[in-house]
C-alpha positions as CSV (number, residue, x, y, z in Angstrom):
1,X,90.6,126.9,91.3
2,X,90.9,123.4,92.2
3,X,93.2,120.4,91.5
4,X,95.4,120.4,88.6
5,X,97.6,117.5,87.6
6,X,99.9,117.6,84.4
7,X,100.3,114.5,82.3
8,X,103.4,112.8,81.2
9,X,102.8,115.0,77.7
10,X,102.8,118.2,79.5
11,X,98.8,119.0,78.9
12,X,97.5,120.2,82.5
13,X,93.8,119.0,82.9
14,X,92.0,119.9,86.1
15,X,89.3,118.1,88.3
16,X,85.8,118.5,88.9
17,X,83.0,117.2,90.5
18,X,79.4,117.0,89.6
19,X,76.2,115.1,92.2
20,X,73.9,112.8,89.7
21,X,71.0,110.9,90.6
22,X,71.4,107.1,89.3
23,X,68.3,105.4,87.8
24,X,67.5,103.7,91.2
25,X,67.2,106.9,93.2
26,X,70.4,106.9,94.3
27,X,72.7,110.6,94.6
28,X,76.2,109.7,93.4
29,X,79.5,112.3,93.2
30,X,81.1,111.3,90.2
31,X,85.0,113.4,89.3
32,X,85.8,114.0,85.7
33,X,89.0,115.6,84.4
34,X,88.7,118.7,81.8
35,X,91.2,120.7,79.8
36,X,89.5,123.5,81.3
37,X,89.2,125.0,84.7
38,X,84.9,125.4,85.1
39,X,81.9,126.2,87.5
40,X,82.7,122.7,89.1
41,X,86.4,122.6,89.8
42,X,87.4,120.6,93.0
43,X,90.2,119.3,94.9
44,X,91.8,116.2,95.6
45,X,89.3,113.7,97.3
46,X,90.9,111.8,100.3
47,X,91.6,108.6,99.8
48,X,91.7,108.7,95.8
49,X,95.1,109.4,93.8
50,X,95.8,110.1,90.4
51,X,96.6,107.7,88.1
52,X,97.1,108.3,84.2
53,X,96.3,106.2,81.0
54,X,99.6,104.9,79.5
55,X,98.4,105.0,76.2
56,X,96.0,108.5,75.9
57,X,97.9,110.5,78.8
58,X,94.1,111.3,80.3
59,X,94.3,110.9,84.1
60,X,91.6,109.7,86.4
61,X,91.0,108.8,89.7
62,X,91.3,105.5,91.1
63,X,89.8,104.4,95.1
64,X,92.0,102.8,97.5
């Protein structure tokens, strides 16, 4: 299933992960938040938390 996390408006949104290659080559993990649990639903990464946008509700991650 994956992490969920529900916003301050009461809309749950859940995390995923996806691997893209970058135009220099280089692999990447990037995390995305979808209304929507999908194929590439993960958890919680360590060392990243949660933090939501004050105007939109939309959460994302944020490093260290």
């Amino acid at each position: 299933m994956g992490y969920s996390h529900q916003n301050s408006k009461g809309k749950t949104y859940f995390l995923h992960s996806k691997d893209v290659v970058l135009k220099g080559g280089r692999n990447q993990t990037i995390y995305y938040f979808a209304k929507e649990a999908k194929a590439g639903a993960c958890d919680l990464p360590a060392g990243k938390t949660v933090v939501e946008n004050t105007k939109t509700g939309l959460p994302f991650l944020k490093g260290k």
